[in-house]
C-alpha positions as CSV (number, residue, x, y, z in Angstrom):
1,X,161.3,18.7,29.0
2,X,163.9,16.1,29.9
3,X,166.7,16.2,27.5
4,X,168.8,13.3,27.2
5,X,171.7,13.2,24.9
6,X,173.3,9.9,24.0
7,X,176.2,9.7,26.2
8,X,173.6,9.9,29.2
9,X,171.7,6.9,27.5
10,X,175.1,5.2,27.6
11,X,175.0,5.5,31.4
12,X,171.9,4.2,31.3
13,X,172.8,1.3,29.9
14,X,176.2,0.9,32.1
15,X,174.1,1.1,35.1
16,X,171.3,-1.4,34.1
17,X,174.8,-3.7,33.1
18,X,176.3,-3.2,36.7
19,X,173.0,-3.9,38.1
20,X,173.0,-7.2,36.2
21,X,176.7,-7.9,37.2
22,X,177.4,-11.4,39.1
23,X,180.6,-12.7,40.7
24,X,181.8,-15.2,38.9
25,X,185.5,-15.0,40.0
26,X,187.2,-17.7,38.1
27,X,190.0,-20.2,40.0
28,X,193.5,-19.4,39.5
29,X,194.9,-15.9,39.6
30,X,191.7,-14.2,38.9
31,X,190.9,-11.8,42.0
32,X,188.4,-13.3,44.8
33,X,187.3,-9.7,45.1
34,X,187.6,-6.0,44.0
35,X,189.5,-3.9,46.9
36,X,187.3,-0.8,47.4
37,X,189.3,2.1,45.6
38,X,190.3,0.1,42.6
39,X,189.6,2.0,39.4
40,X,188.7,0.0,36.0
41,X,189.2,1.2,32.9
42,X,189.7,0.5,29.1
43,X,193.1,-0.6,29.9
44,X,192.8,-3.0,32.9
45,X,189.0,-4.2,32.8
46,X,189.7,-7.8,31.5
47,X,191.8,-8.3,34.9
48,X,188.3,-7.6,36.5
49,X,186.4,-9.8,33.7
50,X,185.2,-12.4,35.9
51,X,183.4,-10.3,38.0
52,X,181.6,-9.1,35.1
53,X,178.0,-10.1,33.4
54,X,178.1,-10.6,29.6
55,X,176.3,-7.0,29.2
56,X,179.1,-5.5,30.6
57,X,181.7,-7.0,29.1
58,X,180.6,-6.1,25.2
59,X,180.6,-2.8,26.3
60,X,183.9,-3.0,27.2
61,X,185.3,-5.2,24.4
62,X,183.1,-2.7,22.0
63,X,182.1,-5.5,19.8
64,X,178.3,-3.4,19.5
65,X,176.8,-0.1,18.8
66,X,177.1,0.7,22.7
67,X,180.4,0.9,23.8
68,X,182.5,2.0,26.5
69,X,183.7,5.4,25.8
70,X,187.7,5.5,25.7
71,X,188.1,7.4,29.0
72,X,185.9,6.1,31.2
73,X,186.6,5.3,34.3
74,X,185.2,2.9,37.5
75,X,185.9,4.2,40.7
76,X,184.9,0.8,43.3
77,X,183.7,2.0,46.6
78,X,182.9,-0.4,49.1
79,X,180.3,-2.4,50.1
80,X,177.4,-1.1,51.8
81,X,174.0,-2.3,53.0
82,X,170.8,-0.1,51.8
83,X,168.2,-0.8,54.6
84,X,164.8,-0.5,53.5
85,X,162.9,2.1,55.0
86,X,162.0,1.9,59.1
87,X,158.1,2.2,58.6
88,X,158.1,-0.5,56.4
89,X,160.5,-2.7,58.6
90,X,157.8,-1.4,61.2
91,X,154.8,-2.5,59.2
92,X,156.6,-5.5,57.9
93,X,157.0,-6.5,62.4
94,X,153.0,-5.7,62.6
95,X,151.5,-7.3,59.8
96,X,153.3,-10.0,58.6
97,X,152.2,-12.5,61.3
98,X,148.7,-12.2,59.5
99,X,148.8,-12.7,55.9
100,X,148.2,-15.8,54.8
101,X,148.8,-17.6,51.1
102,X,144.3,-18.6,50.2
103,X,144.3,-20.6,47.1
104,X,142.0,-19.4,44.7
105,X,139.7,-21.3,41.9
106,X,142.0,-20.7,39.2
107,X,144.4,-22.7,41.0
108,X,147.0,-19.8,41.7
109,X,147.2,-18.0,45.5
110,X,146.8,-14.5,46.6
111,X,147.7,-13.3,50.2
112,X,144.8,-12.8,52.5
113,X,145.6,-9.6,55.6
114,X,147.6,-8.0,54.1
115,X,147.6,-4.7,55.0
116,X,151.2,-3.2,54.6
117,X,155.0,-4.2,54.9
118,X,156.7,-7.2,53.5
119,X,154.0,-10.1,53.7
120,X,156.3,-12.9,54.0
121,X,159.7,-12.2,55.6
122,X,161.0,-15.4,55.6
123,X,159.8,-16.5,52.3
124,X,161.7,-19.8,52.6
125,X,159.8,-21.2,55.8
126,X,156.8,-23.2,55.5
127,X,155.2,-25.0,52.5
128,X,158.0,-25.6,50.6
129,X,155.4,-26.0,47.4
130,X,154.6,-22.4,47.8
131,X,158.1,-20.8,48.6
132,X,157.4,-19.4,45.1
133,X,154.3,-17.4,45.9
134,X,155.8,-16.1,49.2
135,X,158.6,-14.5,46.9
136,X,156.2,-13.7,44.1
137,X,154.2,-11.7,46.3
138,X,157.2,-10.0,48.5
139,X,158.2,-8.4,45.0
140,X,155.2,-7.7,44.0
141,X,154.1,-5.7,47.1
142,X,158.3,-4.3,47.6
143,X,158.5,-1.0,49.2
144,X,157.8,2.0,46.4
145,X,157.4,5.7,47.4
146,X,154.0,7.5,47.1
147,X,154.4,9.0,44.0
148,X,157.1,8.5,40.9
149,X,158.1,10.3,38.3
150,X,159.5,8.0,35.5
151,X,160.4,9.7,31.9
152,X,160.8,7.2,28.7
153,X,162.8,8.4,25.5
154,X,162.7,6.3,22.1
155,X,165.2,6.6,19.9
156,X,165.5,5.7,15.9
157,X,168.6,4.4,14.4
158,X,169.6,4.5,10.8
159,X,171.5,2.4,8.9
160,X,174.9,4.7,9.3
161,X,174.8,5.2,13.1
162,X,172.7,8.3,13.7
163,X,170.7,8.6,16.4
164,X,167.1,10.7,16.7
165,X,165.0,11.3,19.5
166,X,161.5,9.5,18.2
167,X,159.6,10.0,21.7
168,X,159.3,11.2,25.1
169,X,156.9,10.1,27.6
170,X,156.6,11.8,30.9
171,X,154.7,9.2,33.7
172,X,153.7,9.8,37.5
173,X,153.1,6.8,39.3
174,X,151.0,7.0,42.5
175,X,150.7,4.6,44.9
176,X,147.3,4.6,46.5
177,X,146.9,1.6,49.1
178,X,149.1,-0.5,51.1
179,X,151.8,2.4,52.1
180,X,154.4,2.5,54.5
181,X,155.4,6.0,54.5
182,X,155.5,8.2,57.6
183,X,152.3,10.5,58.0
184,X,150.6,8.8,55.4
185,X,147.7,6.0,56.3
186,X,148.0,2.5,54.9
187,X,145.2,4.0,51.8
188,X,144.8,7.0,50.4
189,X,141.5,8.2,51.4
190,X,139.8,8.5,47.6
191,X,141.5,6.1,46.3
192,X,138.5,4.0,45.0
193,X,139.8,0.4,45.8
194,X,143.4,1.5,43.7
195,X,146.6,0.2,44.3
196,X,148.3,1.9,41.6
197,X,148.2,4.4,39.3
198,X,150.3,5.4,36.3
199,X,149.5,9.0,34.6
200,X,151.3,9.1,30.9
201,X,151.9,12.2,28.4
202,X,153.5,11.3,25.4
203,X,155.6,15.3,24.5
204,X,154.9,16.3,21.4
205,X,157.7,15.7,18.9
206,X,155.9,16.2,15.7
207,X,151.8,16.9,15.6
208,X,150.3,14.6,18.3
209,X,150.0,14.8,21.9
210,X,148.8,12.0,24.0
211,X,147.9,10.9,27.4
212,X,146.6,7.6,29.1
213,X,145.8,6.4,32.5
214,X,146.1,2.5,34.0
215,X,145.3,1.0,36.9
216,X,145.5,-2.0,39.1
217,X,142.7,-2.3,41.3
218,X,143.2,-3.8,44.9
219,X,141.3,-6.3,46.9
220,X,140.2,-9.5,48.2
221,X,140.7,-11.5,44.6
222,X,143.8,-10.5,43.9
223,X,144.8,-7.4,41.4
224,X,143.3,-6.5,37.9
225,X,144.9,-4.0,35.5
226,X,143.2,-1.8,33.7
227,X,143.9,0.8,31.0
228,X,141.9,3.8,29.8
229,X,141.4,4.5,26.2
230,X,144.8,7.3,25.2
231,X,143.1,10.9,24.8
232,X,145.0,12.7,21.9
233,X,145.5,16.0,20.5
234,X,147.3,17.9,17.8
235,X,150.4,19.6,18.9
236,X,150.1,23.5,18.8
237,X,153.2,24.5,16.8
């Protein structure tokens, strides 16, 4: 069980606003930057409002059911770079030289040797037409551990403010081909032409119990996405 009150939501939904969060310092005697150890709170934040997304600004201005809570407080570090990991910076060196963008008959692309890494490092050189696919496909094959853990919550609101938990889904991710982790090969052994996997049980809250499966296949023609049927069960009480 993963309990999660509502404050912790809150955070959630702070950190998914700060993610979202673009300069857009405004001329005059609006700040250029934020000096690291600068602390924002319900008090000063609209001297930092131009640094702000929208998202994070109704929480502050508490105009909506989310809201800033009165004594909260931003603590700004500085800047730091997060390198992605060395195998795939290593696979990204070996690999990338080979993967080429092979139109297919819809009339879409799909990169052809790929085996692991980022498969276009410099998505901007080339075929200027196709700068979009080269970023397309460096998300879509971005560095992701083997396996995830990912838990979901619902929640039901009434018409006076109260909150109730309505679900909980517990999901394990596994990633099955193209890896770059250290001591693991490039695809897992059984993994029957899989790139991913995603494992679901929905807790019980009331009487029902369920659990589903999906998968995207890998190879040659691209990826396909399949889900298998949800297996249900009544909740033992």
């Amino acid at each position: 069980m993963f309990p999660l009150s509502a404050p912790s939501v809150l955070l959630a939904v702070i950190a998914l606003a700060l993610i979202s969060t673009a300069s857009n310092a405004m001329a005059g005697s609006a700040p250029q930057e934020i000096p690291p150890g600068t602390v924002i709170t319900q008090q000063n934040w609209r001297e930092y409002k131009s640094f702000m997304s929208e998202g994070l600004t109704a929480l502050f201005e508490g105009s909506h059911f989310w809201h800033m809570p009165s004594g909260l407080q931003i603590n700004v570090g500085p800047t730091r770079s997060i390198p992605l990991p060395k195998q795939y910076l290593a696979d990204t060196a070996q690999y990338s030289r080979s993967v080429k963008l092979v139109a297919t008959g819809s009339g879409g692309y799909i990169p052809s040797g790929y085996v692991a890494g980022l498969p276009f490092p410099h998505p901007l050189e080339g075929d200027s037409t196709l700068i979009g696919q080269r970023i397309f496909w460096d998300s879509y094959y971005r560095y992701q551990p083997r396996v995830q853990a990912a838990p979901t919550y619902t929640y039901s609101l009434d018409s006076l403010g109260n909150m109730t938990q309505a679900s909980e889904v517990k999901s394990v991710l596994s990633q099955l081909s193209y890896l770059s982790d250290v001591g693991l090969p490039h695809t897992v052994a059984d993994s029957a032409r899989n790139y991913f996997v995603r494992y679901s049980e929905q807790i019980p809250l009331a009487s029902m119990s369920c659990t589903n499966m999906s998968r995207t296949y890998a190879d040659r023609f691209g990826s396909r996405r399949l889900r298998d049927a949800p297996r249900c069960s009544a909740a033992i009480t």
